[in-house]
C-alpha positions as CSV (number, residue, x, y, z in Angstrom):
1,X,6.9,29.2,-16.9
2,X,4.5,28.4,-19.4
3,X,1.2,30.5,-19.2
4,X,-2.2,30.0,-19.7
5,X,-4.0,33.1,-22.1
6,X,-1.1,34.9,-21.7
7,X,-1.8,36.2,-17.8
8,X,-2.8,32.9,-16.1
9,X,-0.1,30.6,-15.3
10,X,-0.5,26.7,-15.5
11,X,0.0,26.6,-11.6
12,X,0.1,27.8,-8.4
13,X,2.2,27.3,-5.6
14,X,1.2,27.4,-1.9
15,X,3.4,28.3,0.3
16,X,1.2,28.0,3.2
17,X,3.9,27.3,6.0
18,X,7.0,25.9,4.2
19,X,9.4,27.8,6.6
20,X,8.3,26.0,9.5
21,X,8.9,22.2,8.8
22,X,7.8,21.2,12.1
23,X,4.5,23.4,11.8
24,X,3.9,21.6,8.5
25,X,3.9,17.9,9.8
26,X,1.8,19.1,13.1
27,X,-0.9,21.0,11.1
28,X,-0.6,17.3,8.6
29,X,-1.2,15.2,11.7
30,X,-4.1,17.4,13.0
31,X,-5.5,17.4,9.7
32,X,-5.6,13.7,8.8
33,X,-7.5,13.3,11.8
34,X,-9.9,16.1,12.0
35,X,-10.8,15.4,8.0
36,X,-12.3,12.1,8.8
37,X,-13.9,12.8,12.1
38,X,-15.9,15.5,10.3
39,X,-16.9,13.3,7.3
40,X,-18.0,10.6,9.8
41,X,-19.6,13.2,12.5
42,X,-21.5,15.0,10.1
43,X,-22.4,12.0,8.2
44,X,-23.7,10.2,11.3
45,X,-26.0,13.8,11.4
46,X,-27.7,13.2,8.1
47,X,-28.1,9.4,9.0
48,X,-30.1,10.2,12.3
49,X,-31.8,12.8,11.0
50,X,-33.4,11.2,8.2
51,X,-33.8,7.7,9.5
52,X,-35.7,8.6,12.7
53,X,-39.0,9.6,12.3
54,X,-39.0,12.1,15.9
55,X,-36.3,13.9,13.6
56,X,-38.4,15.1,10.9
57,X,-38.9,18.5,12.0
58,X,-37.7,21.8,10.2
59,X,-34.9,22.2,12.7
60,X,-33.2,19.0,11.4
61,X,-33.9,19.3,8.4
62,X,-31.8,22.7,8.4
63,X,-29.5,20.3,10.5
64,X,-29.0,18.0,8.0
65,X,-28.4,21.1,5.4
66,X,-25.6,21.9,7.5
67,X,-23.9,18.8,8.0
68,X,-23.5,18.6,3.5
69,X,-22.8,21.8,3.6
70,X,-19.9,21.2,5.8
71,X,-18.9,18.0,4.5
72,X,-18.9,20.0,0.7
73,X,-16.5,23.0,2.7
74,X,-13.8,20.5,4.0
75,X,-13.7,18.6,1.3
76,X,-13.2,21.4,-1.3
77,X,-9.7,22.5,0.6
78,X,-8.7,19.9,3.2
79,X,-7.8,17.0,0.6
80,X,-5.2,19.6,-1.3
81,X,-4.0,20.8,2.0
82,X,-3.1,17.2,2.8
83,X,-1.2,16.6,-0.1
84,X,0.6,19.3,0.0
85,X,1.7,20.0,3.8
86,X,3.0,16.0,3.3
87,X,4.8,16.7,0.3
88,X,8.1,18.9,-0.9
89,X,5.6,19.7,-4.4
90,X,3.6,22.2,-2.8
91,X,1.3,23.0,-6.4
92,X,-2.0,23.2,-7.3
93,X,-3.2,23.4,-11.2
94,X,-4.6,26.7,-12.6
95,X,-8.3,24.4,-12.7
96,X,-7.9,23.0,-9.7
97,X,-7.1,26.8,-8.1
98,X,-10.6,27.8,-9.8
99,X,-12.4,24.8,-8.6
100,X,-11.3,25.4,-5.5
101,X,-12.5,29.0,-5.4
102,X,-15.5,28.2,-6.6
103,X,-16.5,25.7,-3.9
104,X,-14.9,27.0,-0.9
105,X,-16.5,30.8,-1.4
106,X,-20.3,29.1,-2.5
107,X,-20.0,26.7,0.6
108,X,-18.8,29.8,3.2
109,X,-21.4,32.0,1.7
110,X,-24.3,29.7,1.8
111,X,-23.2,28.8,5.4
112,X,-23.6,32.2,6.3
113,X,-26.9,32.4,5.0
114,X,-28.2,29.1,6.5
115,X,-27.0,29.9,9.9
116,X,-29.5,32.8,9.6
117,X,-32.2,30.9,8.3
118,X,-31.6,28.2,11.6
119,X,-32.2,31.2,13.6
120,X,-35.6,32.5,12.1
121,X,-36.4,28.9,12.6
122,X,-36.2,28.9,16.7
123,X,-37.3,32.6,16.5
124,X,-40.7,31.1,15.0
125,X,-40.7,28.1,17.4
126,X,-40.0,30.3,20.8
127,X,-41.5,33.2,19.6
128,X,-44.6,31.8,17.7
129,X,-45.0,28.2,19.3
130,X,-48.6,27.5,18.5
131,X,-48.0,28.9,15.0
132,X,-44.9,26.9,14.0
133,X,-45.5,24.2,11.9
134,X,-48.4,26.2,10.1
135,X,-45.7,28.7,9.6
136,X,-42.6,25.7,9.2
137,X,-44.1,23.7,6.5
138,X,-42.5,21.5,4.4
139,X,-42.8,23.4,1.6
140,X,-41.5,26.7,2.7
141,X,-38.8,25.0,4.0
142,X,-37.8,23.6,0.9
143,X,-38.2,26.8,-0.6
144,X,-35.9,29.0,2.2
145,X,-32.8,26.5,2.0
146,X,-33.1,26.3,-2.2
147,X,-33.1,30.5,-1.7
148,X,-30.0,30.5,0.7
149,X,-28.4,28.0,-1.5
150,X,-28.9,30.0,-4.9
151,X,-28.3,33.0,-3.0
152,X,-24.6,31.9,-1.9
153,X,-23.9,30.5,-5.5
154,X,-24.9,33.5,-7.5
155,X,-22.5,36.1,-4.5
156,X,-19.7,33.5,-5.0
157,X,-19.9,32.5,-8.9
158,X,-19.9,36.1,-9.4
159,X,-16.8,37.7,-7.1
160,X,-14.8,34.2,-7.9
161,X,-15.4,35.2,-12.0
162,X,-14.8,38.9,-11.2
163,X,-11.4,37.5,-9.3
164,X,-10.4,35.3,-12.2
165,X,-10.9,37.6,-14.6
166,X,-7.7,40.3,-13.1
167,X,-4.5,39.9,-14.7
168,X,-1.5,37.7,-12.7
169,X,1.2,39.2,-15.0
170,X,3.2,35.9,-14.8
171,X,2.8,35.4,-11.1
172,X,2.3,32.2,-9.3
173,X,2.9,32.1,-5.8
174,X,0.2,32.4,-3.9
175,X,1.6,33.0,0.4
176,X,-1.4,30.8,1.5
177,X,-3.1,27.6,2.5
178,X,-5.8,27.8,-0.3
179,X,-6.6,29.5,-3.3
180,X,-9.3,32.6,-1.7
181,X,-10.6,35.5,-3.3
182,X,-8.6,38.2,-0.9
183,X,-4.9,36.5,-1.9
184,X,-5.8,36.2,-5.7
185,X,-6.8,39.5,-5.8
186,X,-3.5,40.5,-3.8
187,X,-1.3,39.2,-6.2
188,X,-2.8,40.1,-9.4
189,X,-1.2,43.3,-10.8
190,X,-2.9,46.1,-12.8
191,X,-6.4,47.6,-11.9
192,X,-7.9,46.3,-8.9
193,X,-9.7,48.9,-6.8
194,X,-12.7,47.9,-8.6
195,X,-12.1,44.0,-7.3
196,X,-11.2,45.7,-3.7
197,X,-14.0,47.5,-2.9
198,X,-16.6,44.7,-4.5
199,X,-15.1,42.0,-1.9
200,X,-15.7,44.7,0.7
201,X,-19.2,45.4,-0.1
202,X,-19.8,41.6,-0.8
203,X,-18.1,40.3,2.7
204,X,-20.8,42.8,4.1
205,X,-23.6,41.5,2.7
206,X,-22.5,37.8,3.2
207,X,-21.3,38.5,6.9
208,X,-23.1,41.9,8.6
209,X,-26.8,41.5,7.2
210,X,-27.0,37.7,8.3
211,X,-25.5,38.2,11.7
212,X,-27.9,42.1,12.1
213,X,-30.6,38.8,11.4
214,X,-29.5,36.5,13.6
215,X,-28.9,38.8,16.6
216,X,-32.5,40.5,16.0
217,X,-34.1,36.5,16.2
218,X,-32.1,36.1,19.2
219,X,-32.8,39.4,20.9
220,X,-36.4,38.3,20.4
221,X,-36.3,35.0,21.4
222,X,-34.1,36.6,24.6
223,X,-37.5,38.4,25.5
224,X,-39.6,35.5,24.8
225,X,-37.8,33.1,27.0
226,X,-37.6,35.6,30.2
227,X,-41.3,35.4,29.7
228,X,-41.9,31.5,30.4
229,X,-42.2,31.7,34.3
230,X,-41.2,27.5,34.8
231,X,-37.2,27.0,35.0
232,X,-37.8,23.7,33.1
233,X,-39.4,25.6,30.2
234,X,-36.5,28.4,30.2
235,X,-34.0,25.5,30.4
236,X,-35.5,23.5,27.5
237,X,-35.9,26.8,24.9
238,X,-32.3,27.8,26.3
239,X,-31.1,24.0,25.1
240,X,-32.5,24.1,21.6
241,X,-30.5,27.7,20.7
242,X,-27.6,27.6,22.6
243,X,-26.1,25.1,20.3
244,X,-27.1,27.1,17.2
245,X,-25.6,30.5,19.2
246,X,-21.9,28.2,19.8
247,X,-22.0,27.5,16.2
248,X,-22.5,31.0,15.2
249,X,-19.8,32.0,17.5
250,X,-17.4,29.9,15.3
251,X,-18.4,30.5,12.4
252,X,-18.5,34.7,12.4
253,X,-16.3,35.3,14.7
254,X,-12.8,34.5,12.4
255,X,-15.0,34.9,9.3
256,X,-15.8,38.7,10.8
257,X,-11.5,39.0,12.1
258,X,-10.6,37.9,8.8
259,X,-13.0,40.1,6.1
260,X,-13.8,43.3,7.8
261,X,-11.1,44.3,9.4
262,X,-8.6,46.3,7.2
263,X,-6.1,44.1,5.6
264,X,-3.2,46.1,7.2
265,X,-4.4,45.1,10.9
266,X,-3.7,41.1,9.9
267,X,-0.6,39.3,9.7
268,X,-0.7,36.6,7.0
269,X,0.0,33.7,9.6
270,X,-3.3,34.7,11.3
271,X,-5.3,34.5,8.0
272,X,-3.8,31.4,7.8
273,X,-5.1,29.8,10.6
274,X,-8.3,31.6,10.8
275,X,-9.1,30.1,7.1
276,X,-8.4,26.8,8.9
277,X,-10.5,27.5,12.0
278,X,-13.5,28.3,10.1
279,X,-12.8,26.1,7.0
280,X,-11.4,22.7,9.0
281,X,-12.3,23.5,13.2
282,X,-15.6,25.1,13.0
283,X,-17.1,21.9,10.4
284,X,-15.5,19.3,12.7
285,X,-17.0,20.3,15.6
286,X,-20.4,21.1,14.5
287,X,-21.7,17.6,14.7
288,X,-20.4,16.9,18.1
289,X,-22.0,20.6,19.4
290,X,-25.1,19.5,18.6
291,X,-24.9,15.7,19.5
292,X,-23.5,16.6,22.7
293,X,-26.2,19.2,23.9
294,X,-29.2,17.7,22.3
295,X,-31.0,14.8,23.7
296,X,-32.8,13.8,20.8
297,X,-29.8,13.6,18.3
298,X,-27.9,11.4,21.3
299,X,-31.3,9.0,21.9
300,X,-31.2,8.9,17.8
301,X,-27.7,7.5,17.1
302,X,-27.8,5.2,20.1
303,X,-31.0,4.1,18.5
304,X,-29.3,3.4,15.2
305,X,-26.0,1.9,17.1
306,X,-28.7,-0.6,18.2
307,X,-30.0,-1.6,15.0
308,X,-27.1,-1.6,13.2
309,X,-25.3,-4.0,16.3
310,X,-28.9,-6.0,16.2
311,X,-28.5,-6.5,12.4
312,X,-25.0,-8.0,12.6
């Protein structure tokens, strides 16, 4: 096998599930048709929400940051995963390994950050109502999700170079889906405590801090809500967090399984599918959790269903 530097070789392979034939064409079926309904879902999300004017608000506009990020997240592993659960050549080039590392870790850690950001959002519009576009303005905004995006690139740029960087003594099988930090790391040989314990402390930052965030908005907003002595106004600041908190809910709760809990206490068929659940699942069904349970988003797109039918 011809190497790359001496350490890196030219390619990896997946194995992903290639004992299990019959799990490799069912998880190749669900795929090819959850791909595109999250491309279309989440691009339908951006449409709405920049199109109709009773959609330019700070909550869509985190919205919309949402829906590219996911779109970005599924693309950057879904595509391979197609190719190679429908082929015998189950590869992927050294590049193509780092690309993918790259993109998948800056998208899950920016996702982590933004899902805490959507949060202080309601907190300020539950919690500080007559306040909240004084305190939402446009430019803060702007400034918040350019923070949470530079924050997630710098965490993952740096653990995927630190990953890179370890020795694979000629070794290029990889027993996964998708080239992730945690497996590379696994495989390389030589010193790697130092790798170990940075993913650890890293996985804490990304996952712990912005969930101890996220709770404490929601704690508060908990308080503000029993507050509101009208059922309509509980129902109506219930309805514009509780499809935030089901997000949330998908999102941490494999990403939490998968990172901090000792590696020992996981199979590697369960990190398996919990990197498809919160890579693949979880950015599918984001669109529809918050078409379904928000009025506005569902009056938007049959507005635009309209026009678009009108046009023709």
């Amino acid at each position: 096998m011809a190497l790359i530097n001496g350490s890196h070789p030219e390619q990896f392979i997946l194995l992903g599930f290639a004992d299990r034939p019959w799990l490799q064409l069912s998880l190749f079926l669900i795929l090819l048709i959850t791909y595109p309904t999250a491309m279309i879902g989440n691009i339908i999300i951006i449409l709405v929400s920049r199109l109709d004017s009773r959609l330019h608000s700070p909550m869509y506009f985190f919205l919309t940051n949402l829906s590219f990020l996911d779109m970005c997240y599924t693309t950057s592993i879904v595509p391979q995963m197609l190719f190679n659960l429908g082929s015998s050549k189950k590869t992927i080039s050294y590049v193509g390994c780092a690309v993918q590392l790259y993109f998948f870790h800056i998208m899950g850690g920016t996702e982590c950050f933004l899902l805490a950001l959507m949060s202080f959002d309601r907190y300020v519009a539950i919690c500080r109502p007559l306040h909240y576009s004084l305190i939402m303005n446009q430019r803060l905004c702007i400034l918040l999700v350019c923070t949470v995006w530079l924050c997630g690139v710098i965490i993952a740029v740096s653990q995927s170079a630190l990953t890179l960087q370890l020795p694979l003594c000629g070794t290029n099988i990889l027993d996964h889906l998708l080239c992730e930090i945690s497996v590379l790391i696994k495989t390389a040989c030589g010193e790697k405590k130092t790798n170990e314990l940075t993913l650890s402390l890293v996985c804490t930052v990304l996952l712990a801090v912005p969930l101890c965030l996220i709770l404490a908005s929601y704690a508060s907003i908990g308080r503000a809500i029993l507050k509101i002595k009208s059922s309509e106004g509980r129902k109506k600041a219930f309805g514009t967090c509780s499809s935030h908190l089901i997000v949330v809910l998908l999102f941490y709760g494999p990403a939490i399984s998968m990172y901090l809990q000792p590696p020992s206490s996981i199979s590697r068929d369960q990190l398996k599918f919990m990197a498809l659940f919160y890579g693949v699942v979880t950015p599918t069904l984001n669109p529809f959790i918050y078409t379904l349970r928000n009025k506005d988003v569902k009056g938007a797109i049959c507005k635009l269903v309209r026009s678009i039918s009108c046009s023709n």
